[in-house]
DOMIPA-429633 format. One line per 8 residues: their letters; for each residue x, y, z of C-alpha. Coordinates in nm, 3 decimals. Layout:
REM residues N
a) X:Y:Z ~ ...
REM end
This chain:
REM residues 136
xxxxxxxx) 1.332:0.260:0.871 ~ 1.290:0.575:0.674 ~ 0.953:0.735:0.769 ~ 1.013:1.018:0.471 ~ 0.699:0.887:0.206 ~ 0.722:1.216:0.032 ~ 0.785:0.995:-0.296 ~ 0.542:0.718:-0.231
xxxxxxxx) 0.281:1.062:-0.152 ~ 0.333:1.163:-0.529 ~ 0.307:0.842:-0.676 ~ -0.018:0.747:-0.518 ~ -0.183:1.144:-0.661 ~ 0.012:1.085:-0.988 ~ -0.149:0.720:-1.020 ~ -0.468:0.805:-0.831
xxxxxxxx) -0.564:1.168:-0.889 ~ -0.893:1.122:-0.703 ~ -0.695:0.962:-0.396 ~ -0.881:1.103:-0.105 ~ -0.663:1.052:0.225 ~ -0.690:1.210:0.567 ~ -0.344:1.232:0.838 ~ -0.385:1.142:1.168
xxxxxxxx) -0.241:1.359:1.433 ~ 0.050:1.246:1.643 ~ -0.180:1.243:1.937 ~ -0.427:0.997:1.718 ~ -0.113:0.792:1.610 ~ 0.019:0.771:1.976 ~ -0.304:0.626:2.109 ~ -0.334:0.396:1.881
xxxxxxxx) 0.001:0.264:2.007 ~ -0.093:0.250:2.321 ~ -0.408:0.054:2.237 ~ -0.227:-0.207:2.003 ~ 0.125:-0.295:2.225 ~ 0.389:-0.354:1.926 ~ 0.196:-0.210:1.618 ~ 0.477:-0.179:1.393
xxxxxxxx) 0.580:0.239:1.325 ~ 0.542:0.142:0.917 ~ 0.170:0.157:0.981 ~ 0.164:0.455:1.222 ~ 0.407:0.637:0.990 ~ 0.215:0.610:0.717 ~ -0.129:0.705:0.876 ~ 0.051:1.023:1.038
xxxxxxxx) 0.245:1.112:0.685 ~ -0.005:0.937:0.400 ~ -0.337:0.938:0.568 ~ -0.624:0.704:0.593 ~ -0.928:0.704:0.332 ~ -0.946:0.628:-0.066 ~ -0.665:0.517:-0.331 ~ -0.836:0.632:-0.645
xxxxxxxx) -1.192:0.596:-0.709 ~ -1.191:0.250:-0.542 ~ -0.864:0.080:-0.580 ~ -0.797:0.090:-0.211 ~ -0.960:0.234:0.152 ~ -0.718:0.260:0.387 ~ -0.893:0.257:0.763 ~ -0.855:0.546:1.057
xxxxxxxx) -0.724:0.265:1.239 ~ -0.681:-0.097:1.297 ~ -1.058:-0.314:1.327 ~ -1.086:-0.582:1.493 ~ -1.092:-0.907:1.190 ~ -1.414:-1.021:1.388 ~ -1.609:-0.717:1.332 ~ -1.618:-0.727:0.992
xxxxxxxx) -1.592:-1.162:0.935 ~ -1.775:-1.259:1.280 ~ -1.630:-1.503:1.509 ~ -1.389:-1.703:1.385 ~ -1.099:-1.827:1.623 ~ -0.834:-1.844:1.340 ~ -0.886:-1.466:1.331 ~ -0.837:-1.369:1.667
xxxxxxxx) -0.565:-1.118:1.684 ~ -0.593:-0.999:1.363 ~ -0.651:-0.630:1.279 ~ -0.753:-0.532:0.936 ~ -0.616:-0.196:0.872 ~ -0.824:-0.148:0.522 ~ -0.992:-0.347:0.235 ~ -0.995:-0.380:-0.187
xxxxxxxx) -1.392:-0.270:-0.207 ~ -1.451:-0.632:-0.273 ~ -1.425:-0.837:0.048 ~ -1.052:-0.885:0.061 ~ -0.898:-0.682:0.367 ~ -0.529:-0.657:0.428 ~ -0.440:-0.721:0.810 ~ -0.156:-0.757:1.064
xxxxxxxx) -0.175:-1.051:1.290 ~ -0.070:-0.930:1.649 ~ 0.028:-1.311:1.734 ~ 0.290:-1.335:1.426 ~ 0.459:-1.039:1.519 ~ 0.260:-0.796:1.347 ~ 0.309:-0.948:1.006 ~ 0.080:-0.856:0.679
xxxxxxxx) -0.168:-1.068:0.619 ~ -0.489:-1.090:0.372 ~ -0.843:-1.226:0.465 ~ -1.131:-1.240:0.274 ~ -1.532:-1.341:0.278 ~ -1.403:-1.666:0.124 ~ -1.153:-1.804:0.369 ~ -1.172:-1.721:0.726
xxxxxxxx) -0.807:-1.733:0.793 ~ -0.518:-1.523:0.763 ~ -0.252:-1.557:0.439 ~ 0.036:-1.403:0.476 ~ 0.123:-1.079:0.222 ~ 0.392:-1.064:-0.002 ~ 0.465:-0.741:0.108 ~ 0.653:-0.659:0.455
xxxxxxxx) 0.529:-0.335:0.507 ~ 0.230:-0.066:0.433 ~ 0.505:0.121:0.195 ~ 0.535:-0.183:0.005 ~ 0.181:-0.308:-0.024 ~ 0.114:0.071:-0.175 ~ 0.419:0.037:-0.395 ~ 0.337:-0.260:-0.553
xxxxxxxx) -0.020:-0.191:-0.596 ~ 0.130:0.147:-0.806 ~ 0.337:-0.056:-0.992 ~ 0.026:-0.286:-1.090 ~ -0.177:0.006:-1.155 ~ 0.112:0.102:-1.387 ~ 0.135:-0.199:-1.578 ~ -0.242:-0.208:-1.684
REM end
């Protein structure tokens, strides 16, 4: 996997030109591997070369780092072992689910339980929410 988002960078300040985002060290990135065994490097990579915060003026808030699903839903055994990693402003949260191999997945305040995400990776999810941005 190419970790080089220089391209994916300009596209979110070209689309979003009040896109607030924050890097994480490699010290930050590294212990967040260590406290999530397995989380895939398309997330790490793109905290350590995108950054964590705002898309725009609210289109989407990337987090500092995974949350547990229950903090933010409450108990709810179908989301054990899901980490939201940031959320649409309107109580839909994109997530990786640690027992599905790390895969996307979407909850929201409607439907506690994981749907998987079109898109395979962080990259993507951006991407396509550019191109969506684009087409309106």
């Amino acid at each position: 996997m190419s970790t080089d988002f220089s391209d994916l960078r300009d596209a979110i300040h070209r689309v979003w030109p009040d896109t607030a985002l924050e890097t994480l060290s490699a010290e930050e990135v590294a212990s967040i591997g260590r406290e999530h065994l397995g989380i895939p490097e398309h997330y790490t990579a793109f905290l350590r070369l995108i950054g964590w915060g705002s898309l725009g003026p609210g289109a989407f808030m990337f987090y500092s780092g995974p949350v547990a699903a229950e903090e933010v839903f409450g108990p709810a055994p179908a989301l054990s072992g899901v980490w939201l990693v940031g959320d649409d402003f309107a109580g839909w949260c994109l997530g990786m689910d640690s027992r599905a191999g790390w895969s996307l997945v979407g909850v929201d305040d409607h439907r506690h339980g994981p749907l998987p995400e079109a898109s395979p990776d962080i990259a993507t999810f951006v991407a396509d929410r550019l191109a969506a941005e684009a087409d309106t």
